[in-house]
C-alpha positions as CSV (number, residue, x, y, z in Angstrom):
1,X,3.6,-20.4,2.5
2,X,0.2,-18.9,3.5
3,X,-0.9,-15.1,2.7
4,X,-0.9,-14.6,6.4
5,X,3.2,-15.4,6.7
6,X,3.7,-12.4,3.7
7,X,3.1,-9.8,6.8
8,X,0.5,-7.6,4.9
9,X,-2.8,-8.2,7.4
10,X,-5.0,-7.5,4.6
11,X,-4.2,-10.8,3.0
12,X,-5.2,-14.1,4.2
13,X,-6.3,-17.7,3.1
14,X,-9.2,-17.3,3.9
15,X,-9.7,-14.1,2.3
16,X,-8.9,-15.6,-0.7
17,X,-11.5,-18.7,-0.5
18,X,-14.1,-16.4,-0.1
19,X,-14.1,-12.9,-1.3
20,X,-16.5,-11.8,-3.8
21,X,-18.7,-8.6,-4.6
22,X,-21.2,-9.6,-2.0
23,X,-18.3,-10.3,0.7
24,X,-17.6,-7.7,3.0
25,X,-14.6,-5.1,1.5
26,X,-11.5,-5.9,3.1
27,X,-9.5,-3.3,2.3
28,X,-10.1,0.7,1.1
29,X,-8.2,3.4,0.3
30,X,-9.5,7.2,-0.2
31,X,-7.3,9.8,-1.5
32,X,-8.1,12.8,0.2
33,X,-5.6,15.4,-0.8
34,X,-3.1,16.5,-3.2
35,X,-1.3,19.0,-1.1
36,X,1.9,17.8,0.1
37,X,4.9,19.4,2.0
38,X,7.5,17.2,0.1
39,X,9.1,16.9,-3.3
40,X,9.6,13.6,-3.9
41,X,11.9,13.6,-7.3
42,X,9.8,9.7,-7.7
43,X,6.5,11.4,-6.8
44,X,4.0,10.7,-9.9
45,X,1.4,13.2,-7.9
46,X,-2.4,12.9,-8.9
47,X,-4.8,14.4,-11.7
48,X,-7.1,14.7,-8.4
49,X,-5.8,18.1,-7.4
50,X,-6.9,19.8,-4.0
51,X,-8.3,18.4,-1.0
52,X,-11.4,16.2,-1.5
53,X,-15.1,17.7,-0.1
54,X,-15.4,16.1,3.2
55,X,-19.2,16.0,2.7
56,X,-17.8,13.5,0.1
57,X,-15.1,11.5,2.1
58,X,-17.8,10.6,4.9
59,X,-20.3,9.9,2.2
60,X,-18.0,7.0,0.8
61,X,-16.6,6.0,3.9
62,X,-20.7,5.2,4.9
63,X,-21.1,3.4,1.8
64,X,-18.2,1.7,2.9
65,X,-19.3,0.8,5.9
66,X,-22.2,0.1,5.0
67,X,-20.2,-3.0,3.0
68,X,-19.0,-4.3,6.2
69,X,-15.3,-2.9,5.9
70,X,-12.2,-4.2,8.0
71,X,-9.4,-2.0,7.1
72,X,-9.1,1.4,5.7
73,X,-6.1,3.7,4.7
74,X,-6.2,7.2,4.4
75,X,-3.3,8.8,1.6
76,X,-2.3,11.7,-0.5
77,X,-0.7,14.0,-0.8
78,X,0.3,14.5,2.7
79,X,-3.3,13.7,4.3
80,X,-2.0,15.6,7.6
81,X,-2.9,18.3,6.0
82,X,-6.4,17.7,5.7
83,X,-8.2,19.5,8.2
84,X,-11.2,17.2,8.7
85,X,-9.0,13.7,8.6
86,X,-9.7,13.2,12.1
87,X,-13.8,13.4,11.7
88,X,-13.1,10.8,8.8
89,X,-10.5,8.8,11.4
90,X,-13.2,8.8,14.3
91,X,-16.5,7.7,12.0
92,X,-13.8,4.5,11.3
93,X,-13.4,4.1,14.6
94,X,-17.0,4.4,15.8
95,X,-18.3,2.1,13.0
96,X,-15.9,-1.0,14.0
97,X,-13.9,-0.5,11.3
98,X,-10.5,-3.1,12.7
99,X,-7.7,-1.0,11.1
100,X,-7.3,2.6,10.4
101,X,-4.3,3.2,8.8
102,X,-2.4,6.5,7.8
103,X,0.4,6.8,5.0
104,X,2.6,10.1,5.7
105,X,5.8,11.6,5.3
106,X,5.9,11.6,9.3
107,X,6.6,15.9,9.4
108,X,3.5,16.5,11.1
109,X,3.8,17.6,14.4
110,X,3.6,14.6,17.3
111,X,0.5,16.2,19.0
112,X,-1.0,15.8,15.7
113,X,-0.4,12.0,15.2
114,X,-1.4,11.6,18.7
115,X,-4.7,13.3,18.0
116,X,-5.3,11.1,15.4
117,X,-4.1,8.2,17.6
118,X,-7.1,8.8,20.0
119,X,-9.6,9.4,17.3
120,X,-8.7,5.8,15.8
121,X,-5.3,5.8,13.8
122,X,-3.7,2.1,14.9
123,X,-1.8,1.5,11.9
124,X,1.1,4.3,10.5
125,X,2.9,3.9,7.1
126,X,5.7,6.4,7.2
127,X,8.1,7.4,4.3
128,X,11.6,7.1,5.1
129,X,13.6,6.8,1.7
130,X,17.3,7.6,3.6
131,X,19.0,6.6,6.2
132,X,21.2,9.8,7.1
133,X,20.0,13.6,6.9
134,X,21.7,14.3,3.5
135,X,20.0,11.3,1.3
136,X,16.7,12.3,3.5
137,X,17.0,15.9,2.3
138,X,17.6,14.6,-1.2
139,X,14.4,12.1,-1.4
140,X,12.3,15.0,-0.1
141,X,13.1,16.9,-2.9
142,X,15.4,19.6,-1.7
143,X,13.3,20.2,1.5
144,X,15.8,20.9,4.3
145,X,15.5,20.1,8.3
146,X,12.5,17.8,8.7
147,X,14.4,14.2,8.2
148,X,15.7,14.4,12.0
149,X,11.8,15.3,13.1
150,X,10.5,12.1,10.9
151,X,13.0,10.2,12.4
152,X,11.9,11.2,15.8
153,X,8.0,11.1,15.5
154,X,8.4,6.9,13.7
155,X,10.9,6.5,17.1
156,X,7.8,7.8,19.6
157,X,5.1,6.6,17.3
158,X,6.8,2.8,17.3
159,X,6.4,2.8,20.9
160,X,2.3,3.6,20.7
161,X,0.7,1.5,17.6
162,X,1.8,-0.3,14.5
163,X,4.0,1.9,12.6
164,X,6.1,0.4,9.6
165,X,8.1,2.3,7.4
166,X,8.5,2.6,3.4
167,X,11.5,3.2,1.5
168,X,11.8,3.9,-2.0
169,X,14.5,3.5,-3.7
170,X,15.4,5.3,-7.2
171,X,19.3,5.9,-8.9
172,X,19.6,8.6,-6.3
173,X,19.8,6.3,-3.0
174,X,20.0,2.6,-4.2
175,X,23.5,2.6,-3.2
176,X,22.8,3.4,0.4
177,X,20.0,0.8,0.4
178,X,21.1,-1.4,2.7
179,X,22.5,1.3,5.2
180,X,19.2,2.6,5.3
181,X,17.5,-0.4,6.2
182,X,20.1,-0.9,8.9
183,X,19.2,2.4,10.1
184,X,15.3,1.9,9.7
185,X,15.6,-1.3,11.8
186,X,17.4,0.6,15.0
187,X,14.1,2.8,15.2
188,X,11.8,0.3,16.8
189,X,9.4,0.0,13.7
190,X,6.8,-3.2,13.0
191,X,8.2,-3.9,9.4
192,X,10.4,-2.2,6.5
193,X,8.6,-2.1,3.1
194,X,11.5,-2.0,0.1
195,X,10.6,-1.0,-3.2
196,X,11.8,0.7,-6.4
197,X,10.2,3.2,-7.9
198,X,8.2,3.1,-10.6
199,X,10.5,4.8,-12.9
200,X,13.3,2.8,-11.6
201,X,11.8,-0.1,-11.5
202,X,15.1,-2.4,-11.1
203,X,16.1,-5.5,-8.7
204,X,17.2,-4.7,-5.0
205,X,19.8,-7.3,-5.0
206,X,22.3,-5.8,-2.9
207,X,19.9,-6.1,0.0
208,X,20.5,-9.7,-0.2
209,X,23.6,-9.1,2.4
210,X,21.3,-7.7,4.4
211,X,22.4,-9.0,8.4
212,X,19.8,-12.2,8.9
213,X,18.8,-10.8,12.3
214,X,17.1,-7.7,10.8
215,X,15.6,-10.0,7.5
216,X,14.0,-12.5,10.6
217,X,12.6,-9.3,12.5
218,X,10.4,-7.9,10.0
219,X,7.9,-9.8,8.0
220,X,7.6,-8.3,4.8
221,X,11.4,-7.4,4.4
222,X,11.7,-11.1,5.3
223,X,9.1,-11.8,2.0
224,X,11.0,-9.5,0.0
225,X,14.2,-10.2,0.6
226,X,13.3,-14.2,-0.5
227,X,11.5,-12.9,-3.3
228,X,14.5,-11.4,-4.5
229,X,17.0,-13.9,-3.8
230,X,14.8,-16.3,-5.9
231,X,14.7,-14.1,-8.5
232,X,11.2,-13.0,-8.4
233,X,10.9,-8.9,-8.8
234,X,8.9,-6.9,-6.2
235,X,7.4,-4.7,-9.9
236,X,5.3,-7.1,-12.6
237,X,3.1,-9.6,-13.8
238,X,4.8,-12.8,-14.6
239,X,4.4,-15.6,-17.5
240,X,3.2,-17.5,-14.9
241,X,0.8,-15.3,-12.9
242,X,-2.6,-14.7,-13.7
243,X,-4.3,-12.4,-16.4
244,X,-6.9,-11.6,-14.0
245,X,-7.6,-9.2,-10.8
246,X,-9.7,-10.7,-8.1
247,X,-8.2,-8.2,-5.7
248,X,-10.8,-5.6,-7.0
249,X,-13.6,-7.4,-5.6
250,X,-13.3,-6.4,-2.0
251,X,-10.8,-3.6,-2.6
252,X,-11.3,0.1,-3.7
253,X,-8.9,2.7,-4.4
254,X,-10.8,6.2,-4.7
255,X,-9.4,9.6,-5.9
256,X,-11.9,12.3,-6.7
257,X,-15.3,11.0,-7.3
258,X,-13.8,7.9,-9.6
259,X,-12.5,4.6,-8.1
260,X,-9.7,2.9,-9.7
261,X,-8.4,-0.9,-9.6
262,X,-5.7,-0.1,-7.1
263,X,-3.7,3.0,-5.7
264,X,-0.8,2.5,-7.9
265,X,-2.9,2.1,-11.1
266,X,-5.0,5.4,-10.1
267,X,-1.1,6.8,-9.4
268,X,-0.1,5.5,-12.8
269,X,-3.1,7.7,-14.2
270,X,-4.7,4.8,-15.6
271,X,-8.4,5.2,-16.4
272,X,-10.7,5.1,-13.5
273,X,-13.4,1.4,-13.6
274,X,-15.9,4.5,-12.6
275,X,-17.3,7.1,-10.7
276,X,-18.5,5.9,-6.9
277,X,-21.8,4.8,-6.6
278,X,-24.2,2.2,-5.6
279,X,-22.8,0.4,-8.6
280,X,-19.5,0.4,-7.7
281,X,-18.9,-3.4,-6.4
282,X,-20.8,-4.4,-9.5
283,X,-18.7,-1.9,-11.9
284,X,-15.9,-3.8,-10.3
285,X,-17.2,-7.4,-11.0
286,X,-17.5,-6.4,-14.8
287,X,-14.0,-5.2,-14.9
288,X,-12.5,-8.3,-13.0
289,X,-14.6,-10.5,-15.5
290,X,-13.1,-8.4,-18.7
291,X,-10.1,-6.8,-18.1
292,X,-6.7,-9.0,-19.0
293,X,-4.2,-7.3,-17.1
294,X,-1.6,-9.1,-19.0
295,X,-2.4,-6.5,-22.0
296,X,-2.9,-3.8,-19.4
297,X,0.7,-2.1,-19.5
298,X,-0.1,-0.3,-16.0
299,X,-0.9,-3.7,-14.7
300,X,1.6,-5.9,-16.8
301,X,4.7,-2.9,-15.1
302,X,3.6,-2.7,-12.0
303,X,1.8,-5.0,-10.1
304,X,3.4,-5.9,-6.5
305,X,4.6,-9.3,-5.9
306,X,1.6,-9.6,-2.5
307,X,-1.0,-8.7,-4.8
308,X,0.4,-11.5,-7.5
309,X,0.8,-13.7,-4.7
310,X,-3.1,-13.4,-3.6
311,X,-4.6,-13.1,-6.9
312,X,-3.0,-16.6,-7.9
313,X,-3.8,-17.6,-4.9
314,X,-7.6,-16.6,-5.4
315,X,-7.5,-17.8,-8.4
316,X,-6.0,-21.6,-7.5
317,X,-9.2,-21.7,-5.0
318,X,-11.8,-20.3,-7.5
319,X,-10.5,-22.2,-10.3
320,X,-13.5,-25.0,-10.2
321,X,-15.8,-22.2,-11.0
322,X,-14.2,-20.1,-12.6
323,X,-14.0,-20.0,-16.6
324,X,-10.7,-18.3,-16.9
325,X,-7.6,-18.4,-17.6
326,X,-6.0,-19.7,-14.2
327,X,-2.2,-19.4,-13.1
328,X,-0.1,-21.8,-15.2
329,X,1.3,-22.9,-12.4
330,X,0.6,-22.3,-8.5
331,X,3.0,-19.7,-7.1
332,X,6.1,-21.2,-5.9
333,X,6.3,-20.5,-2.6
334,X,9.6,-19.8,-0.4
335,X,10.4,-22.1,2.6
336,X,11.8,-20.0,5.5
């Protein structure tokens, strides 16, 4: 199976032939606030608190651009409640940037994601962890009469751009897993992203019996779904995956003025590689080099299935030049 059948568009073959600090950064993230309208009982929050200094946020995003980068995601927080994220979504947009992507709790009001539609926005990630008003309420933490708006605005919003939606699932709503995909499918969205939380952290099995017409619709349910009927769990290194991270080489995660391995490792409040710089790609290299994420417990815990799948797969076609350890075997991959 290539990277490109996974359904993530940030991962590709050729990505992983030829990525590198000096290759252009494929993929960013900024966290740009703390502030959000939900409480999420799974929520690990952020030791970044407030909204980041938007004289800071366009500063990296040049830096960034100045890298040559494809696709960048703005987070929180809720980052709809950033008053400047359109200025940051436009300066994407202006500077060719191919995808602008925007991970929400989908409350904001639908003049607002069309706003940020027309400033650049082509790429929504939208939390949806029930499938009925009651579970909804529940997953938000007790906050009552915004899971009927949500479902509305990733309804409309389906109909304008690429919109997928996340669920995570926890003790709470496991058992209505696979009635809330069912439900998730009927609104017209790109893909359905299943995943425990990190707390949780168990196998998704029942969504297994998940109807085959909804698993051949979506692409990365479709990945999941195989990875869990094979036995493979979305959370975790394996024996058999690789020790290293080549991800970090053309991939930033930033909270504050620090910038972390990945989003869930800055979420896990592991310690930042360091502070944003001119020295960041190299900072980067160094930890790549050094850091055995088999011994990193963050890492070893955590680590999603697509980013196992491309660093293997980065590592199978660096492996001639490489002096490391390499994967012990080359991912097994799932005929569909």
């Amino acid at each position: 199976m290539k990277l490109e059948d996974i359904g993530f568009y940030t991962l590709s073959e050729i990505r992983a032939r030829t990525s590198s600090t000096i290759s252009p950064l494929q993929r960013c993230e900024l966290l740009i606030t703390d502030r959000c309208n939900f409480k999420c009982p799974y929520c690990r929050g952020t030791i970044h608190k407030g909204d980041m200094n938007p004289f800071i946020a366009m500063k990296i995003l040049k830096l960034w651009v100045n890298e040559g980068l494809v696709n960048v995601r703005f987070t929180g927080g809720e980052p709809t409640l950033y008053s400047s994220l359109g200025e940051l979504v436009y300066y994407c947009k202006e500077n060719k940037v191919k995808r602008i992507a925007l991970s929400t709790n989908g409350t904001a009001d639908l003049d607002c994601y069309k706003h940020l539609i027309s400033c650049g926005v082509n790429d929504f990630s939208i939390s949806l962890d029930g499938g009925c008003c009651s579970t909804g309420n529940i997953m938000a933490g007790g906050i009552h009469g915004l899971w009927e708006k949500v479902v509305e605005n990733i309804k409309y919003l389906s109909q304008l751009t690429y919109v997928t939606v996340g669920m995570v699932f926890t003790e709470l709503n496991v058992n209505e897993c696979v009635e809330s995909v069912i439900f998730a499918d009927t609104l017209g969205v790109a893909d359905i992203r299943i995943i425990p939380s990190a707390q949780y952290n168990k196998a998704l099995n029942m969504l297994v019996g998940l109807p085959e017409e909804i698993i051949n619709k979506h692409p990365i349910l479709k990945y999941r779904i195989q990875n869990i009927k094979n036995g493979i769990h979305v959370r975790g290194i394996r024996e058999t995956d690789t020790n290293r991270c080549p991800l970090v080489l053309d991939d930033i995660a930033i909270g504050g003025k620090y910038h972390y391995p990945c989003v869930i490792y800055m979420r896990e409040m592991g310690k930042p590689i360091g502070v944003i710089g001119e020295n960041t790609r190299k900072e980067r290299e160094i930890w790549f080099n050094t850091h055995d994420t088999k011994l990193d417990k963050i890492c070893e815990n955590n680590c999603l299935d697509v980013c196992r799948e491309y660093n293997n797969k980065w590592m199978y076609y660096h492996k001639a030049v490489m002096n490391l350890e390499t994967p012990k075997e080359e991912v097994k991959q799932v005929v569909y």
